[in-house]
ROMARMAR-990034 format. One line per field, with one value per residue: residue number from 0; residue in three letters; x, y, z of N, C-alpha, C, O in turn. Coordinates in Angstrom, 1 decimal. Last residue first. Layout:
BEGIN
num NUM_...
residu Ala_...
nx X_...
ny Y_...
nz Z_...
cax X_...
cay Y_...
caz Z_...
cx X_...
cy Y_...
cz Z_...
ox X_...
oy Y_...
oz Z_...
END
This chain:
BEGIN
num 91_90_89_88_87_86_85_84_83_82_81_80_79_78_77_76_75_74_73_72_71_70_69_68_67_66_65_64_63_62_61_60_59_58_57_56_55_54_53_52_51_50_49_48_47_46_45_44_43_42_41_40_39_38_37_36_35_34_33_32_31_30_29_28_27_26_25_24_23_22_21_20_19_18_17_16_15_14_13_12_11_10_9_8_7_6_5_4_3_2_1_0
residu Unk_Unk_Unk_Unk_Unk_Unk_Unk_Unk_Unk_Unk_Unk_Unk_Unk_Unk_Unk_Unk_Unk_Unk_Unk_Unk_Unk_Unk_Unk_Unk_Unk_Unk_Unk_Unk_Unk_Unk_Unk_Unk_Unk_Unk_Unk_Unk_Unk_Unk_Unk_Unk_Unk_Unk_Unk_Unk_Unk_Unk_Unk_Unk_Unk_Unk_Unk_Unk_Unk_Unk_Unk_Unk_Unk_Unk_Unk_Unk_Unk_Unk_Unk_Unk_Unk_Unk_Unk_Unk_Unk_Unk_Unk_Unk_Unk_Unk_Unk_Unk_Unk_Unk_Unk_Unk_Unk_Unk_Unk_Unk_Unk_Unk_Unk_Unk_Unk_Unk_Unk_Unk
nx 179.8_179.8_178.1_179.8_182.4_183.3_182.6_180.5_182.2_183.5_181.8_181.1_183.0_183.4_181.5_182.0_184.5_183.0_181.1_181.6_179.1_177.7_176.8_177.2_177.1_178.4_177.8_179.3_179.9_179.5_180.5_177.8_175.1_172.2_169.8_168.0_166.1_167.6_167.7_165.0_164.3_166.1_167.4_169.9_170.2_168.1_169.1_170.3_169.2_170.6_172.9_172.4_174.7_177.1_177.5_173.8_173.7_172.6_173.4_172.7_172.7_173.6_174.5_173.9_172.2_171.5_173.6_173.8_170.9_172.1_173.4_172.3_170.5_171.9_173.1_170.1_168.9_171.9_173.7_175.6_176.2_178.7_179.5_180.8_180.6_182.7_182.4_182.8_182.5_182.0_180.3_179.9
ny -23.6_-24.9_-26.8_-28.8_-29.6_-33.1_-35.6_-36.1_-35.1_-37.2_-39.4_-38.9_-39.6_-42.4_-42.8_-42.9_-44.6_-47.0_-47.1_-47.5_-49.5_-51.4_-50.3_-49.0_-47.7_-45.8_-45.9_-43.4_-42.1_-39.4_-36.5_-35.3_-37.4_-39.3_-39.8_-41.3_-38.7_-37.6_-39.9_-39.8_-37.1_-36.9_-39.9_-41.2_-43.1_-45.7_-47.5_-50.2_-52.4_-54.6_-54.2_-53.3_-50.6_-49.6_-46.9_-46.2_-46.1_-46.2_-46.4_-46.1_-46.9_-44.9_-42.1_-39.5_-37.2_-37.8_-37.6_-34.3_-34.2_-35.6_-33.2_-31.1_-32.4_-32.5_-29.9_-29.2_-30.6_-32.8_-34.4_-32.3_-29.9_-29.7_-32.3_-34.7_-38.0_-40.3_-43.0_-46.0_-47.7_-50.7_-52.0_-55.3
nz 204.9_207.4_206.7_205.9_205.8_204.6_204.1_202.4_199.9_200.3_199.5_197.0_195.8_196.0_194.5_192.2_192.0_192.1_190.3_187.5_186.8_190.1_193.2_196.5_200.0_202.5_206.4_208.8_211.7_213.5_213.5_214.1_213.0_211.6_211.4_209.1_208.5_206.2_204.5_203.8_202.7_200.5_198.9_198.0_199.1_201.1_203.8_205.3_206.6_206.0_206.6_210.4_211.5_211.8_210.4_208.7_205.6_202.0_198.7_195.1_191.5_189.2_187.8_190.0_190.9_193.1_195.0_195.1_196.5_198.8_199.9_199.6_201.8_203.8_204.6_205.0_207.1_208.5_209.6_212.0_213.0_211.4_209.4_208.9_209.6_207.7_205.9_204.0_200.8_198.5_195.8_194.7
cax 180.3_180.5_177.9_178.6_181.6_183.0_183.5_180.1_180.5_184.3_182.4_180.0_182.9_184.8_181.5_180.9_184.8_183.8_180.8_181.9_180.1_178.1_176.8_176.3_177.3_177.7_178.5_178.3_180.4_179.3_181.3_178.7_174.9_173.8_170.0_169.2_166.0_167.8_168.7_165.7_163.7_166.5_166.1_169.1_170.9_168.0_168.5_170.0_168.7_169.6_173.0_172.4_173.0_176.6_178.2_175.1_173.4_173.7_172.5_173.7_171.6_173.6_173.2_174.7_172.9_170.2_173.3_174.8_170.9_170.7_174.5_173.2_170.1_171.4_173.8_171.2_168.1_170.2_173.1_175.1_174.7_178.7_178.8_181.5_180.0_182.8_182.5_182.7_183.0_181.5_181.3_179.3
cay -22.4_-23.6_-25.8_-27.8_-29.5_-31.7_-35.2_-36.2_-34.4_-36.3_-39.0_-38.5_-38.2_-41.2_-43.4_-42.0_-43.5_-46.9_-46.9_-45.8_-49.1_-50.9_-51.5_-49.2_-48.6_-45.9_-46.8_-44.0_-43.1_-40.5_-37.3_-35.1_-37.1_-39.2_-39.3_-41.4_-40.1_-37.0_-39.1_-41.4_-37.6_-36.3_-39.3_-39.9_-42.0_-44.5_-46.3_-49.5_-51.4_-54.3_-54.0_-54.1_-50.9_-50.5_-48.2_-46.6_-46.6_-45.3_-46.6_-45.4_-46.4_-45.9_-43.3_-40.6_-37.3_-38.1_-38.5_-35.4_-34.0_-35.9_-35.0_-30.7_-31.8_-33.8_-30.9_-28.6_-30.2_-32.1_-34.8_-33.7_-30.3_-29.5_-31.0_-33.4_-36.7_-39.7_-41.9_-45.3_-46.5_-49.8_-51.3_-54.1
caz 203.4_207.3_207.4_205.1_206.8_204.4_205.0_203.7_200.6_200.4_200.7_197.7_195.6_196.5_196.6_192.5_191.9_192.7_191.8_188.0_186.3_188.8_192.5_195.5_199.0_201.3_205.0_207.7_210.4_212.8_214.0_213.5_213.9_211.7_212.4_209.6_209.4_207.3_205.0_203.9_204.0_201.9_199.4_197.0_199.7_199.5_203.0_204.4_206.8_205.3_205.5_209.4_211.3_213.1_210.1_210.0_206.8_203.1_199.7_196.6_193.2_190.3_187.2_189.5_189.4_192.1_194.4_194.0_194.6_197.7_199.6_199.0_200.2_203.3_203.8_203.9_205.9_208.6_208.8_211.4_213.1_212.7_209.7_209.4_208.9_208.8_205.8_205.1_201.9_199.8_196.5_195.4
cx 179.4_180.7_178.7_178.0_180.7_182.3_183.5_181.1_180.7_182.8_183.0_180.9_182.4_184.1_182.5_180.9_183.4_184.3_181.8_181.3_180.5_179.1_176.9_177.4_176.5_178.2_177.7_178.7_179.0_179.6_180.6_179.4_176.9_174.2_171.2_169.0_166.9_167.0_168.6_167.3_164.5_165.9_166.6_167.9_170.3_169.1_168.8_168.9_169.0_168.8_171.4_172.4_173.7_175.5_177.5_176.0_174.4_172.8_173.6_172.5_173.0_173.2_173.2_173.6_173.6_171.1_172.3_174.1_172.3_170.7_173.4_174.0_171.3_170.7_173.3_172.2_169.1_169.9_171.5_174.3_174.3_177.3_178.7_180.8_180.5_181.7_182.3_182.9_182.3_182.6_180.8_180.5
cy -21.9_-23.2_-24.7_-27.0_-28.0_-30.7_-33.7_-35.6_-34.6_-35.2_-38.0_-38.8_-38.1_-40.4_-42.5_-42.1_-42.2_-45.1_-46.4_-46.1_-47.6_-50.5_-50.8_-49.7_-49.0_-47.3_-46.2_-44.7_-43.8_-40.7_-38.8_-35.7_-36.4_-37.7_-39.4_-41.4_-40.8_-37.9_-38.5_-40.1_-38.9_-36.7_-38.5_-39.4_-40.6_-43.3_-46.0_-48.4_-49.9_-53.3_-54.0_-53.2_-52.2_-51.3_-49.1_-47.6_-46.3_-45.7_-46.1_-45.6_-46.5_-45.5_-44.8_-41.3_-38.5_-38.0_-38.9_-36.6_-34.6_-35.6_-35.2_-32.6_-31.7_-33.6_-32.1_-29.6_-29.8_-31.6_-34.3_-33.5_-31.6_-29.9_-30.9_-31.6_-35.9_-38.3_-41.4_-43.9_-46.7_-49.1_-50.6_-53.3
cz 203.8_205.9_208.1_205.4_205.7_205.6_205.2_204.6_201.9_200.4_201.1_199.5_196.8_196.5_196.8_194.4_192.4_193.0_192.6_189.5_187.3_188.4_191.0_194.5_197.7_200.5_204.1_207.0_209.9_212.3_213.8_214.0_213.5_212.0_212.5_210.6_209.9_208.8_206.4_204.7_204.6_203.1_200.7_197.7_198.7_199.7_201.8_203.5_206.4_205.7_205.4_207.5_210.2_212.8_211.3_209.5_207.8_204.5_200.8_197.6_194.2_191.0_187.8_189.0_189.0_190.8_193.3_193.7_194.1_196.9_198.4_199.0_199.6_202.4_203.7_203.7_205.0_207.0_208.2_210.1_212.9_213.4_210.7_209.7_209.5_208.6_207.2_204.8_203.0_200.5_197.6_196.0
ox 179.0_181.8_178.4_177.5_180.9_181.5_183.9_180.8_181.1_182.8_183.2_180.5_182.9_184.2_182.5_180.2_183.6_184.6_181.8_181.1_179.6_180.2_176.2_178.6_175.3_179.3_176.5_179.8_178.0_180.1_181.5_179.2_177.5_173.6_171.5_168.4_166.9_167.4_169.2_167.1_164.7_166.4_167.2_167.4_170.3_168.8_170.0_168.0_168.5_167.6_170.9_172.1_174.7_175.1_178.3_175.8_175.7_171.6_174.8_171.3_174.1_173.0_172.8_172.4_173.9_170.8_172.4_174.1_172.3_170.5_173.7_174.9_171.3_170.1_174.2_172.2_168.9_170.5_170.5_174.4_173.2_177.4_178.6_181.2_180.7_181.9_181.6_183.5_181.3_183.6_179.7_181.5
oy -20.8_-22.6_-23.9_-26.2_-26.9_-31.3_-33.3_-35.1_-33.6_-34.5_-37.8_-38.2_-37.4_-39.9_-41.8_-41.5_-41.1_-44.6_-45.6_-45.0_-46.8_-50.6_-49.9_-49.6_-49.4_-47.7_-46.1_-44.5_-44.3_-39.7_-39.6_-35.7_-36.9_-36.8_-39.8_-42.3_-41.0_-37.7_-38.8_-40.0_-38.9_-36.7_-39.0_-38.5_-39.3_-42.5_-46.2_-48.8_-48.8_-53.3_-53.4_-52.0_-52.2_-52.3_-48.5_-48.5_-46.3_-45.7_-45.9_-45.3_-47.1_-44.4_-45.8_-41.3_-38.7_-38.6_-39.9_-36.9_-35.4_-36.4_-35.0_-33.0_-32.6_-34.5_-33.0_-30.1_-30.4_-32.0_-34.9_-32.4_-32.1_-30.3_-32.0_-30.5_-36.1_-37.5_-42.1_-43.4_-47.4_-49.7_-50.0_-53.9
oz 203.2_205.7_209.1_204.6_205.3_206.3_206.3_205.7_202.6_201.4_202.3_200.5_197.6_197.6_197.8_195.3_192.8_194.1_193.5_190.1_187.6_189.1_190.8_194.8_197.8_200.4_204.3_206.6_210.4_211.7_214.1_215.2_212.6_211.4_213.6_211.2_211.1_209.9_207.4_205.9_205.8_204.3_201.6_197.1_198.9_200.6_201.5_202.7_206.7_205.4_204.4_207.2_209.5_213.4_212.1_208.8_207.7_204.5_200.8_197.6_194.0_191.4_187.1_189.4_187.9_189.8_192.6_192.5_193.2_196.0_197.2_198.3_198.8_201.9_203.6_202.6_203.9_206.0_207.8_209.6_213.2_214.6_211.3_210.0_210.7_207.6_207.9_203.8_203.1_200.8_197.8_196.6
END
């Protein structure tokens, strides 16, 4: 299994827009992606493909999150979707 960290960069955190705009990348990978506090048990992992599972969270800007998911190309689909997270989405 592979896993990132990530830092959120939206100024608002983890709300309706950039936890849509993280949710549809993830619906396009053909691995599941899960995402949690870094602090929260692994098994409290979330669906990163679900905005509701997202925006529950409650990551916050300046949180650290873990993604992690399992297979061919994870490694490379956790870079992308970090560099989402790092992003601040609410300034395009």
């Amino acid at each position: 299994m592979s896993e990132r960290k990530a830092t959120i960069a939206s100024r608002v955190g983890l709300h309706a827009r950039p936890a849509s705009i993280f949710a549809a990348a993830v619906g396009e990978l053909p691995i599941e992606v899960t995402i949690s506090l870094e602090n929260d048990p692994v098994e409290d992992a979330m669906d990163a493909s679900s905005i509701l599972s997202l925006m529950s969270l409650g990551a916050a800007n300046g949180d650290v999150v873990v993604l992690r998911a399992e297979g061919d190309g994870a490694v490379e689909a956790l870079e992308a979707l970090v560099k989402i997270l790092e992003t601040d989405l609410d300034a395009e």
